[in-house]
C-alpha positions as CSV (number, residue, x, y, z in Angstrom):
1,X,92.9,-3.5,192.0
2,X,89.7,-3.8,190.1
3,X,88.6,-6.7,188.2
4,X,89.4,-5.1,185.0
5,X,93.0,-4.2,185.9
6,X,93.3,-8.1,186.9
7,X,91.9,-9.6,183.6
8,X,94.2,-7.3,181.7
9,X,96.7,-8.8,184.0
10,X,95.9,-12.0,183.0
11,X,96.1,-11.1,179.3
12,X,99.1,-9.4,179.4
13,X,100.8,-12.4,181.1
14,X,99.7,-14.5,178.2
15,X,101.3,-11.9,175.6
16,X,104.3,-11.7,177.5
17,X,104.6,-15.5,177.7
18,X,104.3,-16.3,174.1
19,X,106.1,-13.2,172.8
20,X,109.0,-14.2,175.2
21,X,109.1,-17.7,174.1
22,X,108.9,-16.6,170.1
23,X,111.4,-13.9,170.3
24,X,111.7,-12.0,174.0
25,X,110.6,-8.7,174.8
26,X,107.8,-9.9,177.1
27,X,108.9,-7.5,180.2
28,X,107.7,-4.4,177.4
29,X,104.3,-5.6,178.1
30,X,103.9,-6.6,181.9
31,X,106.3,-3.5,182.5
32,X,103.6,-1.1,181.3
33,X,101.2,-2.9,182.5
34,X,102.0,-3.2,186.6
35,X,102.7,0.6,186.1
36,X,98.7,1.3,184.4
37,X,98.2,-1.2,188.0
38,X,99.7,1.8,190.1
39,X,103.1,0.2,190.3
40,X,106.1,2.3,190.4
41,X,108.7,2.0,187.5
42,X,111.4,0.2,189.9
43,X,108.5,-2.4,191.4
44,X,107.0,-2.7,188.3
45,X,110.8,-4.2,186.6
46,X,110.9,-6.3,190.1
47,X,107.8,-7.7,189.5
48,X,107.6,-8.5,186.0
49,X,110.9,-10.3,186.4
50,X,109.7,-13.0,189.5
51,X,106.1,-13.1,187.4
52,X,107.8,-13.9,184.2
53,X,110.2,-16.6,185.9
54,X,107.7,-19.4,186.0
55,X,107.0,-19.0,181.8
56,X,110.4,-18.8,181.3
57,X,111.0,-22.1,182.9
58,X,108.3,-23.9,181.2
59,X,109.3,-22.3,178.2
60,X,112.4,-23.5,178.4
61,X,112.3,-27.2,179.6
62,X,109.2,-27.0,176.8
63,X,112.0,-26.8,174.0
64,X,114.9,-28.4,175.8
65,X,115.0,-30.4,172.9
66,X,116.0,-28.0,170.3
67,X,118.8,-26.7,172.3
68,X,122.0,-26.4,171.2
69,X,125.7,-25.6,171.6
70,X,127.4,-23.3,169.7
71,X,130.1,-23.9,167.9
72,X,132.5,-22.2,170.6
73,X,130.7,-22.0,174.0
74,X,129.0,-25.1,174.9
75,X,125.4,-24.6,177.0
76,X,126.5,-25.3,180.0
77,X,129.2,-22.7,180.0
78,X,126.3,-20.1,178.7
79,X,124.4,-21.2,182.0
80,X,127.6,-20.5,184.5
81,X,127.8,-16.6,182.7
82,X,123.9,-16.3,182.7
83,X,123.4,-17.2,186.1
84,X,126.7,-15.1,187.7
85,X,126.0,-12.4,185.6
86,X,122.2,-12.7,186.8
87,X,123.2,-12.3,190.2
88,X,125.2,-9.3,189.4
89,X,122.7,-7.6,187.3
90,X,120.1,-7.9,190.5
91,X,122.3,-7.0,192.8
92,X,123.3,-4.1,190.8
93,X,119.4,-2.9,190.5
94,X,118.8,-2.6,194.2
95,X,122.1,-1.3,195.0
96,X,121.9,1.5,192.5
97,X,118.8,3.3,190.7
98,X,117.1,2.0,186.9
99,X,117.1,5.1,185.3
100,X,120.1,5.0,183.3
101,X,119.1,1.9,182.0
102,X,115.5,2.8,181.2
103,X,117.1,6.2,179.3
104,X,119.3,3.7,177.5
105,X,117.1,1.0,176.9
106,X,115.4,2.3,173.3
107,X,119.1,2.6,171.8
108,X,119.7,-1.4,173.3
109,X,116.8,-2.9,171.8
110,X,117.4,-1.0,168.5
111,X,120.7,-2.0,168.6
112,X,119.8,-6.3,169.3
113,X,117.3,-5.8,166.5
114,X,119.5,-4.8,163.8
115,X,121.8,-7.0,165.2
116,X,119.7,-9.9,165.3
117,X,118.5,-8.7,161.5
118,X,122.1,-8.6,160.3
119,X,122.8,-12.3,161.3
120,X,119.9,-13.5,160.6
121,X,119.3,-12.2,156.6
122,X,123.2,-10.7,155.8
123,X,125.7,-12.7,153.3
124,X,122.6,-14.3,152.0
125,X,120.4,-15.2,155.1
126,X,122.3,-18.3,156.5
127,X,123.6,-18.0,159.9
128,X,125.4,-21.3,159.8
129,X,127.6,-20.3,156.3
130,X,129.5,-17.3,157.9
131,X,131.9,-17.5,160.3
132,X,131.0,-17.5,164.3
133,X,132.7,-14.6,166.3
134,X,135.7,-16.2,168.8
135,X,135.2,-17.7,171.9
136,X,136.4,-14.3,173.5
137,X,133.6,-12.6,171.7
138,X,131.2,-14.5,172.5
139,X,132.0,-14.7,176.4
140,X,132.0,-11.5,176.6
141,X,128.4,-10.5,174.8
142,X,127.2,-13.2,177.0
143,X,128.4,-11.7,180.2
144,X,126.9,-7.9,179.8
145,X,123.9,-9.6,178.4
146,X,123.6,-11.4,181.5
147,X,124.1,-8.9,183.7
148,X,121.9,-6.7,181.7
149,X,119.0,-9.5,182.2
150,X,119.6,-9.1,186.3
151,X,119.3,-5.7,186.0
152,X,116.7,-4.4,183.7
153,X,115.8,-8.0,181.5
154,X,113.8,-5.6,178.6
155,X,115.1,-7.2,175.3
156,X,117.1,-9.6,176.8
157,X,115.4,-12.0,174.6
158,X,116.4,-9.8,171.3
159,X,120.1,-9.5,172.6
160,X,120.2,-13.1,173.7
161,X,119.1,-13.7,170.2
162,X,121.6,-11.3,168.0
163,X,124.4,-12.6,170.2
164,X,123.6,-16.7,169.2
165,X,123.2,-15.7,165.8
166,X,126.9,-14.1,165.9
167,X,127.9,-17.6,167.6
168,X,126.7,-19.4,164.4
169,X,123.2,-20.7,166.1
170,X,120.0,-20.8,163.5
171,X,116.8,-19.3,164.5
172,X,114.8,-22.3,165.9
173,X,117.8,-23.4,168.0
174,X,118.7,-20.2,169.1
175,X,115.2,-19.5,170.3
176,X,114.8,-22.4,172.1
177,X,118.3,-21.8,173.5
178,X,117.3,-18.2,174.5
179,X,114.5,-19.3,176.3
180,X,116.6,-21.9,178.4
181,X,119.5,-19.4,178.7
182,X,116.8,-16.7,180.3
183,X,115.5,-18.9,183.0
184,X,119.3,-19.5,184.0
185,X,119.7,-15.8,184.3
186,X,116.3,-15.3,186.3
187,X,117.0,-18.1,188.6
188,X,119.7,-16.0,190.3
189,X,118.2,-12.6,190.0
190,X,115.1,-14.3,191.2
191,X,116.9,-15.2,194.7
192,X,117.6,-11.5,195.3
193,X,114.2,-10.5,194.3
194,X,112.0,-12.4,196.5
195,X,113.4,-10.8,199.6
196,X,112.7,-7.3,197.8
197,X,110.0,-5.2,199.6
198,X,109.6,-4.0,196.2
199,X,108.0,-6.9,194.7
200,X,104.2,-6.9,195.6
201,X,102.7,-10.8,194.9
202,X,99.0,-10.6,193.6
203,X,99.8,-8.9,190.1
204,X,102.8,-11.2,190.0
205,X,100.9,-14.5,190.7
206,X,98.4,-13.1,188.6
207,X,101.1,-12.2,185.3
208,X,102.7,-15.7,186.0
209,X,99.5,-17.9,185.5
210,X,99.5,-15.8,182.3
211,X,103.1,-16.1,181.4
212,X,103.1,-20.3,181.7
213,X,100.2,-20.3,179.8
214,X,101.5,-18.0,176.9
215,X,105.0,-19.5,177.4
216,X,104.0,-23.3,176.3
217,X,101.7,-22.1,173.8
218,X,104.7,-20.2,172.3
219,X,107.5,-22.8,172.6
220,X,104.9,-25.2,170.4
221,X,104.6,-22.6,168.3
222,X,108.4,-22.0,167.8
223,X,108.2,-25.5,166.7
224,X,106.1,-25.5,164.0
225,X,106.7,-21.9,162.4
226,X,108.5,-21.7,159.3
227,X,112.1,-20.5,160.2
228,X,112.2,-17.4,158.0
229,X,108.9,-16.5,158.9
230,X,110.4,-16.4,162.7
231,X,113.1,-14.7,161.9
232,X,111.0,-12.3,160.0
233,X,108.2,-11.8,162.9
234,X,111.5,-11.5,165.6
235,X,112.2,-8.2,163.8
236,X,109.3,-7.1,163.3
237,X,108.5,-7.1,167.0
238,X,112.0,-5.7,167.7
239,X,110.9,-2.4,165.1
240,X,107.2,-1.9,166.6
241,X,109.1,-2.3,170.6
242,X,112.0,-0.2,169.5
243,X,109.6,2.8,167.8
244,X,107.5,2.6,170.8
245,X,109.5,2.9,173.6
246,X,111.1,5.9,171.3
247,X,107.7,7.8,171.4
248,X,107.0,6.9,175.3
249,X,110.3,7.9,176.4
């Protein structure tokens, strides 16, 4: 790889890393670009997931303190489902080919984002006036989401993020939750990656120096941005990832 392809390595590890930590969605940008690095689409999803782990991790124990339970389904209970349905979700990628999820995966971040939108500005904007969906509900978006963020983790954060919102979560806590909740799922798809010949270790090393950096910078931002404003720029990222992964399908 050229020095140019590594510095927009770098940089993209950054963007990935803050974007992640604000709202998710980071795996649209390294994705793209370990496959502009000569990566294959299936190495390129390995890799992005073991380079993003790091950020997430920092990310998370960066805003432990704004982390929350819902009103149903305590945290810890979200880590046992996020970490078994992790497990699954890699598992299921190496066992079984990505591209029914890559065809899919326009419709599933257009479908978090208006879902996300919904709870965050319906009946009048207020997540915690409205009723959270039951337990059963919400153990069961947690579970596919899961085992979605094994397999293919593009817009986990966004689903992660509609889904806490429906469990009665406002947007600060939910991010910070999200980000916590990710690194759980990533821990056990992270296992099965490593022993991947798929994963190739310089871009990663190179995206994950990028992604702690942009991860910490984000989860200070999350603290310190107005909460409509987030919730505002969360969709707006989900509209500009959803149109362009529309035109580049």
């Amino acid at each position: 790889m050229t020095v140019t392809t590594l510095a927009l390595l770098f940089v993209a590890g950054i963007w990935a890393g803050t974007q992640n930590a604000l709202a998710g969605g980071g795996s649209f940008i390294t994705i793209p670009a370990l496959m502009l690095a000569g990566l294959d689409a299936r190495s390129a999803n390995i890799t992005s997931s073991v380079a993003l782990y790091p950020g997430q991790v920092a990310t998370g124990f960066a805003g432990r303190r704004l982390i929350e339970d819902a009103p149903m389904l305590s945290f810890r209970w979200m880590c046992v489902i996020g970490a078994t349905g992790g497990l699954l979700g890699a598992l299921l990628l190496l066992w079984t080919s990505s591209g029914t999820f890559k065809s899919m995966l326009p419709w599933l971040v257009l479908f978090a984002t208006v879902l996300f939108a919904w709870s965050a500005f319906g009946r009048g904007g207020a997540a915690q006036k409205r009723t959270p969906v039951p337990a059963a509900v919400a153990i069961f978006l947690q579970s596919g989401i899961a085992i979605y963020g094994g397999y293919f983790g593009g817009g986990l954060g966004f689903m992660t993020m509609a889904s806490l919102g429906l469990m009665g979560l406002k947007a600060r806590p939910a991010s910070a939750t999200k980000n916590a909740l990710a690194a759980v799922i990533n821990t056990t798809s992270l296992l099965v990656f490593l022993f991947s010949p798929a994963l190739v270790w310089v871009p990663a090393l190179l995206l994950a120096v990028g992604a702690i950096t942009g991860g910490l910078f984000g989860a200070w931002l999350v603290q310190r941005i107005a909460e409509k404003a987030l919730r505002v720029l969360i969709v707006v990222i989900g509209i500009c990832l959803t149109i362009g992964l529309f035109v580049t399908k």
